[in-house]
C-alpha positions as CSV (number, residue, x, y, z in Angstrom):
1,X,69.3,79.5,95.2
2,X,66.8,79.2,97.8
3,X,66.3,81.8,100.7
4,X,63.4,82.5,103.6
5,X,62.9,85.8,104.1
6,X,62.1,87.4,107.6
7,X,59.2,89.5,107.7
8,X,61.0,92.6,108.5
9,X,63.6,92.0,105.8
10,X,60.3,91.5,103.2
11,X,58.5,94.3,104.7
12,X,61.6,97.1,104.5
13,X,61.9,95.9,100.7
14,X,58.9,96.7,99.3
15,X,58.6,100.3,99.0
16,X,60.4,101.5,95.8
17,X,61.7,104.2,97.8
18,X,63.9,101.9,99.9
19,X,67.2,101.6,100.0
20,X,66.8,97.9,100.2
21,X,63.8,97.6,97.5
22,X,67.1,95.7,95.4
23,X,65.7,92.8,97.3
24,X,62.1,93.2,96.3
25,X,63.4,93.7,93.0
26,X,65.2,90.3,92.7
27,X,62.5,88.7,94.0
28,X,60.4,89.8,90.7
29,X,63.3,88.9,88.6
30,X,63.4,85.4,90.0
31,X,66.7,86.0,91.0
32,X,66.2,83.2,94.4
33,X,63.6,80.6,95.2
34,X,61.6,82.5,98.2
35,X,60.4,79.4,100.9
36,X,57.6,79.6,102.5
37,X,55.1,78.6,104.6
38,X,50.8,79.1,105.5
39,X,52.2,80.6,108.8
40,X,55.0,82.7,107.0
41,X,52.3,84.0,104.6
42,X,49.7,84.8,107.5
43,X,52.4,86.9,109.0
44,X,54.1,88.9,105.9
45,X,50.2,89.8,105.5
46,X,49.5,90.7,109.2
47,X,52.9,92.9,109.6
48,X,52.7,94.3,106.2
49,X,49.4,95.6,107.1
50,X,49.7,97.1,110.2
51,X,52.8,99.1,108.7
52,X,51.8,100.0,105.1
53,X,48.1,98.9,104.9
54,X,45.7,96.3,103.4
55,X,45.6,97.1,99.8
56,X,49.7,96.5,99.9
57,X,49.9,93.7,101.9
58,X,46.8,92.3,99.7
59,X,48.9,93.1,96.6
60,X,52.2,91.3,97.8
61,X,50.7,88.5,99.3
62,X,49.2,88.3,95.6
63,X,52.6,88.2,94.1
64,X,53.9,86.0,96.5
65,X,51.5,83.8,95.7
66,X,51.2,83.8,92.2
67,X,55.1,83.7,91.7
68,X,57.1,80.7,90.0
69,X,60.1,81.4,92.3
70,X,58.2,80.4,95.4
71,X,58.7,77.1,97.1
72,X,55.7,75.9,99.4
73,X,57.1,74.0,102.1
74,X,55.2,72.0,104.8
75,X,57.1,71.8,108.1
76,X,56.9,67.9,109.6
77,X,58.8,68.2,112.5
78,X,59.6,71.7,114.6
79,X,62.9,72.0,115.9
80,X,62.3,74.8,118.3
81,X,65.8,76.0,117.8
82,X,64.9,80.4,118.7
83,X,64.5,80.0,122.5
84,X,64.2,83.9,123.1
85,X,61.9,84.4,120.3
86,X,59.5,81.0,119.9
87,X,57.4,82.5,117.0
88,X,60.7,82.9,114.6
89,X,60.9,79.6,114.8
90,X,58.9,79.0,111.9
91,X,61.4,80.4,109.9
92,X,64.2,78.2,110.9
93,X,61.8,75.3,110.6
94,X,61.0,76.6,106.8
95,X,64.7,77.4,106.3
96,X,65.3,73.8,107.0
97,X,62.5,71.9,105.4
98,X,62.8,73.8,102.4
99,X,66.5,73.1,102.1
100,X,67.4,76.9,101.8
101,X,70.5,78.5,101.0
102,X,70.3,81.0,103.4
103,X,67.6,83.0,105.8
104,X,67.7,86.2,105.6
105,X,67.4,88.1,108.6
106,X,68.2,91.5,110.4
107,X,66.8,90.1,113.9
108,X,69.3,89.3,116.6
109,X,67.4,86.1,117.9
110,X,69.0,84.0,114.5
111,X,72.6,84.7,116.1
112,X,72.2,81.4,118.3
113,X,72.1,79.6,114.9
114,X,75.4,80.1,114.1
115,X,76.4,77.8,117.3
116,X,74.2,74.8,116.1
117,X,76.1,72.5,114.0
118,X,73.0,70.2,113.5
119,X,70.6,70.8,111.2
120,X,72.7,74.0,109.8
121,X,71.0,77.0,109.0
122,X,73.2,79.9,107.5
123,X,71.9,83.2,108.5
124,X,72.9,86.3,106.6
125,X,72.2,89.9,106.8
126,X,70.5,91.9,104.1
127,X,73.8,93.6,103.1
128,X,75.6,89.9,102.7
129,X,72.6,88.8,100.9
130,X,73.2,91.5,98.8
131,X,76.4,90.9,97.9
132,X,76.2,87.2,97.7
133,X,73.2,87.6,94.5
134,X,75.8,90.4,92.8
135,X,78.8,87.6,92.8
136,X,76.1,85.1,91.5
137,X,75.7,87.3,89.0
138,X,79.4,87.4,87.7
């Protein structure tokens, strides 16, 4: 399975004191193909930073990077399918490229998504994400 992860989804993930560090978790377990992108990297390090702090964000990007379950994509085309939002687009542009499963996102600018029939994107929460990798599991 092959997911894109917003940057708030990654960031509230990390901490092993989250409720949602499941996520992070699975991620080491190669549980899902992360997708990504140069401009998806630059911003999990910029955010992660400027909430936790460098040495984190240094030591994530590092795992990121270094991971087996990580799919580099390269965007050729940009859809510009987030109006309200133009910079989350290179999520949806990963999301499609990459031929993920789902994005995983928390952020209400995805919503329009679920209106485009062409190219699909399925958008899910962190909770349905949650529940789709336990019934994978079974």
């Amino acid at each position: 399975m092959k997911i894109v992860l917003d940057t708030n989804i990654l960031l509230v993930s990390i901490s092993s004191k989250s409720k949602y560090h499941w996520l992070f978790r699975s991620f080491l377990n190669e549980e899902f193909d992360l997708c990504i992108t140069t401009d998806i990297l630059a911003e999990y390090e910029e955010i992660i930073s400027r909430h936790m702090n460098k040495e984190i964000a240094d030591t994530v990007m590092q795992i990121i990077e270094k991971s087996s379950n990580v799919s580099y994509v390269t965007n050729y085309y940009k859809w510009k399918l987030i109006s309200q939002d133009p910079d989350d687009d290179k999520f949806v542009d990963c999301a499609i490229s990459g031929n993920a499963n789902y994005l995983v996102t928390q952020d209400k600018h995805f919503t329009v998504l679920k209106e485009i029939e062409f190219p699909k994107v399925e958008i899910v929460d962190i909770t349905s994400f949650k529940e789709i990798l336990e019934d994978k599991e079974k």
